[in-house]
C-alpha positions in Angstrom: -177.5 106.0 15.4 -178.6 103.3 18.1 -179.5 104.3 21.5 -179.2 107.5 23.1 -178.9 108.8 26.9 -178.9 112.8 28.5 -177.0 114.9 30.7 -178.0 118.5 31.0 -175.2 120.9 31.4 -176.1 123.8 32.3 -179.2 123.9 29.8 -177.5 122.5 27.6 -178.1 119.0 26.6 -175.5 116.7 26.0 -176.8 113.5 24.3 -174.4 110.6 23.6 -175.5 107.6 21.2 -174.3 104.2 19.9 -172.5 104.7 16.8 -172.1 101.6 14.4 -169.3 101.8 11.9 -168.5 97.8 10.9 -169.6 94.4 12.4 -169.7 94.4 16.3 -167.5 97.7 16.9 -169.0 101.3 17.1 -167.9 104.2 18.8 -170.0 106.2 21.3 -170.9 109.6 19.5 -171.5 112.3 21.0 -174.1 115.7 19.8 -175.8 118.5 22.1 -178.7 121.0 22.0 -180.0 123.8 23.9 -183.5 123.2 22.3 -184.4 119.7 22.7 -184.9 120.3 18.7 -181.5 121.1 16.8 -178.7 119.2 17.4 -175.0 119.3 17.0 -172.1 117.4 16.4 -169.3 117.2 18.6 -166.3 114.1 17.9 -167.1 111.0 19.3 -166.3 110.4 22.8 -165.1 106.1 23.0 -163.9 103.9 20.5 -163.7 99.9 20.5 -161.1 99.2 22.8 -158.0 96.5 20.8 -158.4 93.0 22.7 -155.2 92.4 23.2 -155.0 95.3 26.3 -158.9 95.4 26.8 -160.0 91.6 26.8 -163.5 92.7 29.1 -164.2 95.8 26.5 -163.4 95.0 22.9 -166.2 95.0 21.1 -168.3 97.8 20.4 -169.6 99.0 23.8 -173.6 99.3 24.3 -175.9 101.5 26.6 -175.3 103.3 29.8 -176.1 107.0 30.9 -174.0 110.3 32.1 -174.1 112.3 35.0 -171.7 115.4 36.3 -170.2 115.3 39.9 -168.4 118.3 41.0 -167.3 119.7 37.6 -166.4 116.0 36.7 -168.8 113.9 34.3 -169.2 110.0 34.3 -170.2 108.0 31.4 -170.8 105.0 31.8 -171.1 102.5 29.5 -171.6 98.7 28.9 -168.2 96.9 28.3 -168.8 93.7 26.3 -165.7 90.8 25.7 -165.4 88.8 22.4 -168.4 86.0 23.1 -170.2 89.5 24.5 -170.3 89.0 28.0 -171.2 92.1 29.6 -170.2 94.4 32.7 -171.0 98.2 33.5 -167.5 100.1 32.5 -166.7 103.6 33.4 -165.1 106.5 31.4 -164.5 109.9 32.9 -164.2 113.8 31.7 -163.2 117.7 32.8 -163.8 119.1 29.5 -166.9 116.9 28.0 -165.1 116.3 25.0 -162.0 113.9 26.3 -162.8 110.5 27.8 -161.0 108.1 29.5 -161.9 105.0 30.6 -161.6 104.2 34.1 -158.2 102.3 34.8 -160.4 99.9 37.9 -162.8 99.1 35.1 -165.5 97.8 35.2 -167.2 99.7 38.3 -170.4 96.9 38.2 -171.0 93.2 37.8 -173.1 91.4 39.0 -174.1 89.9 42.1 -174.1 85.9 41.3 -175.8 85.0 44.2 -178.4 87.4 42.9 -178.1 87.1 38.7 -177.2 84.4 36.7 -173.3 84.8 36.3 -171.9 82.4 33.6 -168.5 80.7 33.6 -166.3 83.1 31.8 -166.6 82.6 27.9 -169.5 82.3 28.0 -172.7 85.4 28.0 -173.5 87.0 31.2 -175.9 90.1 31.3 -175.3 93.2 32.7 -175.9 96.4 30.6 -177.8 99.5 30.1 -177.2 100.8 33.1 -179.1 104.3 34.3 -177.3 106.8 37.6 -180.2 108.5 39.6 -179.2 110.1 42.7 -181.8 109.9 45.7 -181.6 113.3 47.9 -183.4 111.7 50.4 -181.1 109.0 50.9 -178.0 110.9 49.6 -176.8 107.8 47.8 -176.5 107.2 44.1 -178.7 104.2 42.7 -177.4 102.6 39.3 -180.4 100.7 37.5 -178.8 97.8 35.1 -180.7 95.0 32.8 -179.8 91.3 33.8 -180.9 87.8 33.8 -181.9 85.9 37.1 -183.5 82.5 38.1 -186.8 83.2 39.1 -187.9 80.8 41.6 -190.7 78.3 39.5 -189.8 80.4 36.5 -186.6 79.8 35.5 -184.5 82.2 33.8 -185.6 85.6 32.8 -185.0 89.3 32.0 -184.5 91.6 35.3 -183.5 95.0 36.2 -181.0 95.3 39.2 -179.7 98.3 41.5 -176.7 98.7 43.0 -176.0 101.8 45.5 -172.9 104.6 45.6 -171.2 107.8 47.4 -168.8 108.4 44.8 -169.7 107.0 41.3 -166.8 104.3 41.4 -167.8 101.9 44.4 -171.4 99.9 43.7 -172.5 98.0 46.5 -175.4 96.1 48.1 -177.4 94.6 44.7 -181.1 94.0 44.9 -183.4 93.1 42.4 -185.8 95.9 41.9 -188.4 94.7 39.0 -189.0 91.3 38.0 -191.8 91.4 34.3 -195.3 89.7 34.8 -193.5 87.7 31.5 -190.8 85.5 31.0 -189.0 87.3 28.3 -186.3 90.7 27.9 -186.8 93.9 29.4 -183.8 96.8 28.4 -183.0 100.4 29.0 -184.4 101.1 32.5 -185.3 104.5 33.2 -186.3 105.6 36.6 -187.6 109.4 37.9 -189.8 111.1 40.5 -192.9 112.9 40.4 -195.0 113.6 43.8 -193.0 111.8 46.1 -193.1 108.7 43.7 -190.7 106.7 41.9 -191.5 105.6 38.1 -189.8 103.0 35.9 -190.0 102.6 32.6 -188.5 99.8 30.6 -187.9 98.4 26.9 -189.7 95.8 25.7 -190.7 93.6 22.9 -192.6 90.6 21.0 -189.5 89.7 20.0 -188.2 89.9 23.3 -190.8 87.4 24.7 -193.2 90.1 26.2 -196.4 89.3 23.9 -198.4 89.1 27.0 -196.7 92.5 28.4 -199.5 95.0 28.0 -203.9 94.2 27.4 -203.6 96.3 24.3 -203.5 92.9 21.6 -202.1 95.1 18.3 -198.7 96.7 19.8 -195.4 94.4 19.3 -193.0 97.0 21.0 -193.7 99.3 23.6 -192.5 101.0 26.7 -193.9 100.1 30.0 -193.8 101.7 33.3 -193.8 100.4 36.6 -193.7 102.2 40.4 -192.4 102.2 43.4 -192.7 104.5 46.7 -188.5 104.4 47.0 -186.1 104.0 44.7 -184.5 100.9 45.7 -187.5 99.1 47.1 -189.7 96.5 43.8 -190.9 98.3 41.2 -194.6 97.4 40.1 -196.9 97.7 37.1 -199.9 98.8 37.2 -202.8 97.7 34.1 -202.8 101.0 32.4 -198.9 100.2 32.1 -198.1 101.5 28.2 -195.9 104.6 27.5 -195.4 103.9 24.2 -196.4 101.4 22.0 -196.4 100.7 18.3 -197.5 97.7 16.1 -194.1 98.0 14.5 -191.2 96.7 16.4 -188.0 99.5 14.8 -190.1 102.1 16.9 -189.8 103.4 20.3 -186.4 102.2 21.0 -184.1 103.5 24.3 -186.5 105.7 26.0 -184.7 107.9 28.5 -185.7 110.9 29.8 -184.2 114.6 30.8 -184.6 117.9 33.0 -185.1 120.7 30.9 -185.8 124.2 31.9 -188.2 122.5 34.9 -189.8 120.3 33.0 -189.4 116.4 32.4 -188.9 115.5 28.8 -189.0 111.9 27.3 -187.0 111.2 24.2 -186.7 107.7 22.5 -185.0 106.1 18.9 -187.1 105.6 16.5 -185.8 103.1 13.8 -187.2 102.1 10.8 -186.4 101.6 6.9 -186.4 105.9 6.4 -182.9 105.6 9.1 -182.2 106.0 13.1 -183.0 108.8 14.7 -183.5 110.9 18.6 -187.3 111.1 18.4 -189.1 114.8 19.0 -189.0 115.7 22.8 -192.3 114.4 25.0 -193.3 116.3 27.7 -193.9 113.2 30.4 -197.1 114.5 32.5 -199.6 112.6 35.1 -202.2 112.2 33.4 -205.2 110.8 36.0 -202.7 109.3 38.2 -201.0 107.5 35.0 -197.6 108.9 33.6 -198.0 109.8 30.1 -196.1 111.3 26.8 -197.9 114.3 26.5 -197.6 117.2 23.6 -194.7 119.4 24.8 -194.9 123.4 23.5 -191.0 123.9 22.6 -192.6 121.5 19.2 -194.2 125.1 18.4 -190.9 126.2 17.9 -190.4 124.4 14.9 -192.7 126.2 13.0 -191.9 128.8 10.0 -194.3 131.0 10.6 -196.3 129.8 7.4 -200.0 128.7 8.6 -203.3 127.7 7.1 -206.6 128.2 8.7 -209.0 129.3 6.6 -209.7 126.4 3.3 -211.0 125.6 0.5 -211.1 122.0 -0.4 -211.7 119.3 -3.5 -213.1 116.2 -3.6 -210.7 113.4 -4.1 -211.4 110.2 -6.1 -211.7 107.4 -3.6 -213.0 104.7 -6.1 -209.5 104.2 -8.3 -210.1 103.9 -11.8 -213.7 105.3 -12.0 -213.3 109.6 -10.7 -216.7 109.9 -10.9 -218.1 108.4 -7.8 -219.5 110.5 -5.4 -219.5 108.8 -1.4 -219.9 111.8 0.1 -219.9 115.6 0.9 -218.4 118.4 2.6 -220.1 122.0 4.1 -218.1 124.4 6.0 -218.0 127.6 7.7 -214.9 129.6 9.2 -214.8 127.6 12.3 -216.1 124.2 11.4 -216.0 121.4 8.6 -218.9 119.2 8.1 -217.4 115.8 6.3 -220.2 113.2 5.6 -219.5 109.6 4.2 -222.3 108.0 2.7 -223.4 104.5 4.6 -220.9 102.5 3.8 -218.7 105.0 1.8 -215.6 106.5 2.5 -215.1 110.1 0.6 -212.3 112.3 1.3 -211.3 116.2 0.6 -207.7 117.7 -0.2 -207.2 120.8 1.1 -206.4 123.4 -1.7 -203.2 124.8 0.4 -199.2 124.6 -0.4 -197.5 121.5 -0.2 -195.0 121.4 2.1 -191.9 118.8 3.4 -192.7 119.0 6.9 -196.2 119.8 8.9 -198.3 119.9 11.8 -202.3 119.8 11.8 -204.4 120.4 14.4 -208.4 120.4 14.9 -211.3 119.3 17.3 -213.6 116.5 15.6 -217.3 115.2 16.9 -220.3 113.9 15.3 -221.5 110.7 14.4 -219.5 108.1 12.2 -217.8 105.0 12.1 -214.7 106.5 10.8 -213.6 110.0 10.4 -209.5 111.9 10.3 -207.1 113.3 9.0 -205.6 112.3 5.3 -201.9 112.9 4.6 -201.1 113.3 0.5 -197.4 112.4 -0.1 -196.0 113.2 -3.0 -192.2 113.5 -4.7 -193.4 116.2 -6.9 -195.9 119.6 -5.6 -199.3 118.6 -5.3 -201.2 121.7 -5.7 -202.3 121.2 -8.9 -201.8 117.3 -9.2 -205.2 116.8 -9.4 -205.4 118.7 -12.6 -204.8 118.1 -16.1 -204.6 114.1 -16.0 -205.3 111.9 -18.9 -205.3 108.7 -17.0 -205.9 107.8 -13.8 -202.6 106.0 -13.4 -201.0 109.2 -13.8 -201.7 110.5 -10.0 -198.3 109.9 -8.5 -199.5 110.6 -5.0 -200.1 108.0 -2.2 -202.0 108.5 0.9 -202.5 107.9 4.6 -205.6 108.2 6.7 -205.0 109.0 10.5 -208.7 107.6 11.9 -210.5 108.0 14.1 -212.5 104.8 14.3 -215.7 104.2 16.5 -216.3 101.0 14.9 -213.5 99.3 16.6 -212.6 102.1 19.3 -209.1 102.4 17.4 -206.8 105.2 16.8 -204.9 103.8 13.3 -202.5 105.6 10.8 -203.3 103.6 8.0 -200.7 103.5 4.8 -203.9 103.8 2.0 -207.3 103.5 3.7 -207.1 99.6 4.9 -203.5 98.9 5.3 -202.5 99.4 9.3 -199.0 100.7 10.1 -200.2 101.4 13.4 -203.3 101.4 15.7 -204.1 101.9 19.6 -207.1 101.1 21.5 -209.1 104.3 22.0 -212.7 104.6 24.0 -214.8 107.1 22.8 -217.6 108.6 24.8 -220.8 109.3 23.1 -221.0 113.3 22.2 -217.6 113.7 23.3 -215.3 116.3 21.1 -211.8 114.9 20.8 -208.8 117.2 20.2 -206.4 116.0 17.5 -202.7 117.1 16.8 -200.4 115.2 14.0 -196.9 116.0 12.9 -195.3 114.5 10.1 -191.8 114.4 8.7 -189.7 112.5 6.5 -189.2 109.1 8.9 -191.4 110.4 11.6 -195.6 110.7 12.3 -196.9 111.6 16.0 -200.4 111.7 16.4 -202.0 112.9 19.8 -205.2 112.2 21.1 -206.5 114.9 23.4 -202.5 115.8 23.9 -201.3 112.5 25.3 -199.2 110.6 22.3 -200.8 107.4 21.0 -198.8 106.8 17.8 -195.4 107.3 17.1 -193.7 105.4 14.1 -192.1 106.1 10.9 -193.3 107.4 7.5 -192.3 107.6 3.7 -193.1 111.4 2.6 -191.5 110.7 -0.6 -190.6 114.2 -0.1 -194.0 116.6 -0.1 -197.3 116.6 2.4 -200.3 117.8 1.7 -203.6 117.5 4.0 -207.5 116.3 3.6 -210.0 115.2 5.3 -212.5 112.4 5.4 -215.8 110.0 6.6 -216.7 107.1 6.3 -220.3 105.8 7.4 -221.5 109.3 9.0 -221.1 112.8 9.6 -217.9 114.4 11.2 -217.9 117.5 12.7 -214.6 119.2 12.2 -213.6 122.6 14.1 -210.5 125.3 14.5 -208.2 122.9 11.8 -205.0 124.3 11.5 -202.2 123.2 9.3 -198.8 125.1 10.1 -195.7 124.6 8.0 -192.7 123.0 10.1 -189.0 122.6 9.5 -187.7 120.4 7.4 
C-alpha cells in the first residue's frame, strides 16, 4: 500500500490507495470504513492502462483524490507515459465500484507559460492532485505538485491550482505556494477552519527540504502553510511542522477527511514492519497553530481489559551484573514516585499481562533530567520472564524508553536507552505537569504530548508489550497511569 486519499459517502469512508504489484505498474485499490479504524476490502478500482491504446497512462498511475457530484464520483488520478511524464487523468463512477476512465483524458496539464513543460519524451510534472470546492466562490479548485522556474532560483518544486464548474474543464492556473527551499514538495492538502485556508504539503531531506522546518533532528515531515482564500499564495508560518519524524518511511501522503463533524488527518506510514493508513488524527487549532491532536474514536479500540492499579519490579539496567541498584520506586493509588540516582538510569516493569497491542496513559512532574515510559517487547509472554534465569543472556526481551528529556528539551522514543528512532524539540516549563498518551502496535508507536502528536513512526513488537517506568538523574512524579489493552 502507497498513498491513500478519502471521500466520505454518506459516513462512510471510501479510501483508495496506490497498489504495487511488479516494476512501474500497480492498480489503484480500493477499501472503506465507517470507523476511521476497521477497514475493508472492495476490488480494485484502475489498472495500468496497455501502451499501445493509452500512450499518456501506461504505467502504473500515482496520486490524486475523489469527490461525489450529484450521485456521480470523480477520481482522479495522475496519468504517467513510458519516460513518466505526468498529467492529471480522470476516471468516473455511479456505483463506486466500476471506473472508467474519462475518454477526454487527461482533464489537467499544465500551464507552460506558468510550469516547466518539457518537450514530449521527456519528464514533465504534474501529479498529486487534491478537488476542494470553495462555497464562497462556488467553483471547484484542484491543488497539483509541479516544477517552475523561479525567478533567481531556478527550477524548483511548486503546487499549482486550476479552477472548475463541472469537474472536467480546469481553467485559469496560478501558482499558489512556492517552499522557502529549493527542493520537492508532494501531496497538497488544503481545508478551512475559521474563515481560513490551510495547506499542508509532503516533504523531505531527500527531497532537498533540509532547511524546511527550525527543528534540526526531523528528515521527513509535513508542513503547513495559509492563506485567507483558496486560490490566492499560500504561506508558512515558523511553527510550520504537522508531522515530523527523524525517519524518512514515516509520515507519507497526509490527506485529510470530514467525519461525523469533525476533521480527521490520516497519513502512510512506511517502514521495514510494511505500508500502512496510519490511525485517524483529529486536526485541531491549537493556539492559533493547526495541529494532529488525540482523536476519541482511538478509545474505541480498546477490549475492555485495563490496568490501573500496579505493582512493579525492578529491572536490571546494568547488563551482565543484576545486582546494581540506580534507583527506587514509592507509590500510592494515584501517584508513582521513580527516582534515578545522579547519573543513573533505573527502571520498573509493571507486573501486569503482556499484551500485542496497548495504550498508556499518565501525568508526570518533578525534577529529572530524564524520566518515561518503557515498552518491554517480547516474542514470548513476559510476565514471568524475569524469573527463573540462569544467565543473563537468556532475557529474550528488548526495550524502548519513550523520554521525557529536560536535559536537551527532547521528546525521544529511543530503541534501548541511547539509540534514537525518533525525537522532537519539546520546552518544558519549570513545575509544569505534562500529560502523556502512547500507543503501540506491531509497525506503529504514537506518542502525545499534552494531546497534540509529536512522534509517529514504526516499531518491531516482536509480537508482545509489556510496560515500565523509569529516571534517570532525579525524581519523577508519576500520576493516574493507565495501561488499557487494544486490538490487535
Amino acid at each position: 500500500m502507497w498513498d491513500a486519499w478519502y471521500m466520505n459517502v454518506n459516513d462512510t469512508i471510501h479510501a483508495f490507495h496506490l497498489k504495487a504489484h511488479s516494476g512501474k505498474n500497480w492498480n489503484v485499490g480500493h477499501v472503506y470504513t465507517e470507523d476511521l479504524l476497521h477497514f475493508k476490502h472492495m476490488r480494485d478500482v484502475l489498472e495500468t492502462l496497455p501502451e499501445e491504446k493509452y500512450p499518456d497512462d501506461c504505467l502504473g498511475k500515482f496520486t490524486g483524490c475523489a469527490i461525489e457530484k450529484d450521485g456521480t464520483y470523480y477520481l482522479y488520478y495522475t496519468m504517467r507515459d513510458r519516460v513518466e511524464s505526468e498529467k492529471i487523468g480522470l476516471a468516473i463512477s455511479t456505483d463506486l465500484e466500476h471506473f472508467t476512465e474519462y475518454e477526454h483524458n487527461p482533464v489537467l496539464v499544465p500551464d507552460k507559460e506558468l510550469f516547466v513543460v518539457n518537450e514530449k519524451g521527456k519528464k514533465t510534472n504534474c501529479r498529486d492532485m487534491l478537488v476542494v470546492y470553495d462555497e464562497e466562490q462556488e467553483k471547484y479548485f484542484g491543488y497539483f505538485a509541479a516544477m517552475a522556474n523561479i525567478k533567481g532560483r531556478g527550477e524548483l518544486g511548486v503546487i499549482g491550482v486550476a479552477e472548475s464548474t463541472d469537474l472536467l474543464y480546469w481553467t485559469n492556473q496560478k501558482i499558489v505556494y512556492v517552499p522557502e527551499f529549493n527542493g520537492v514538495v508532494e501531496v497538497p492538502n488544503v481545508f478551512k477552519i475559521d474563515n481560513k485556508w490551510y495547506m499542508t504539503l509532503m516533504t523531505t531531506t531527500a527531497y532537498g527540504a533540509k532547511g524546511a522546518v527550525l527543528e534540526p533532528n526531523l528528515n521527513s515531515y509535513i508542513i503547513t502553510a495559509s492563506s485567507d482564500a483558496s486560490d490566492k499564495v499560500f504561506q508558512c508560518g515558523k511553527d510550520n511542522v504537522f508531522l515530523g519524524s527523524t525517519r524518512i518511511n514515516n509520515g507519507y501522503a497526509l490527506r485529510c477527511v470530514d467525519y461525523k463533524g469533525k476533521l480527521y488527518a490520516m497519513c502512510i506510514d512506511r517502514s521495514e514492519y510494511g505500508a500502512s493508513i496510519s490511525l485517524p488524527k483529529e486536526v485541531r487549532m491549537i493556539n492559533g497553530v493547526i495541529k494532529p491532536c488525540y482523536a476519541d474514536i482511538l478509545k474505541n479500540m480498546r477490549t475492555g481489559k485495563q490496568w490501573d492499579v500496579f505493582e512493579f519490579s525492578r529491572i536490571p539496567t546494568t547488563f551482565a551484573w543484576e545486582n546494581v541498584i540506580a534507583g527506587q520506586i514509592e507509590k500510592t493509588d494515584r501517584w508513582i514516585e521513580v527516582t534515578g540516582y545522579k547519573n543513573s538510569l533505573q527502571v520498573f516493569k509493571a507486573n501486569i499481562d503482556a499484551v500485542k497491542s496497548l495504550e498508556a496513559e499518565f501525568d508526570i512532574s518533578g525534577d529529572f533530567e530524564e524520566a518515561g515510559l518503557v515498552l518491554y517487547c517480547s516474542s514470548d509472554k513476559i510476565e514471568k520472564i524475569y524469573e527463573h534465569k540462569e544467565r543473563w543472556d537468556d532475557y529474550v526481551w528488548s526495550a524502548n524508553y519513550i523520554s521525557l528529556n529536560k536535559k536537551d528539551n527532547l521528546i525521544i522514543f529511543n530503541k534501548g536507552a541511547v539509540e534514537p528512532v525518533c525525537q522532537r524539540q519539546f520546552t518544558f516549563n519549570e513545575g509544569e505537569k505534562i500529560s502523556v498518551r502512547v500507543i503501540a502496535m506491531e509497525g506503529q508507536l504514537e506518542v502525545y504530548i499534552n494531546d497534540v502528536l509529536l512522534i509517529s513512526c514504526a516499531m518491531e513488537t516482536k509480537s508482545y508489550i509489556a510496560p515500565g517506568v523509569f529516571a534517570f538523574s532525579g525524581k519523577a512524579e508519576i500520576s493516574d497511569f493507565r495501561v488499557y489493552e487494544l486490538e490487535e
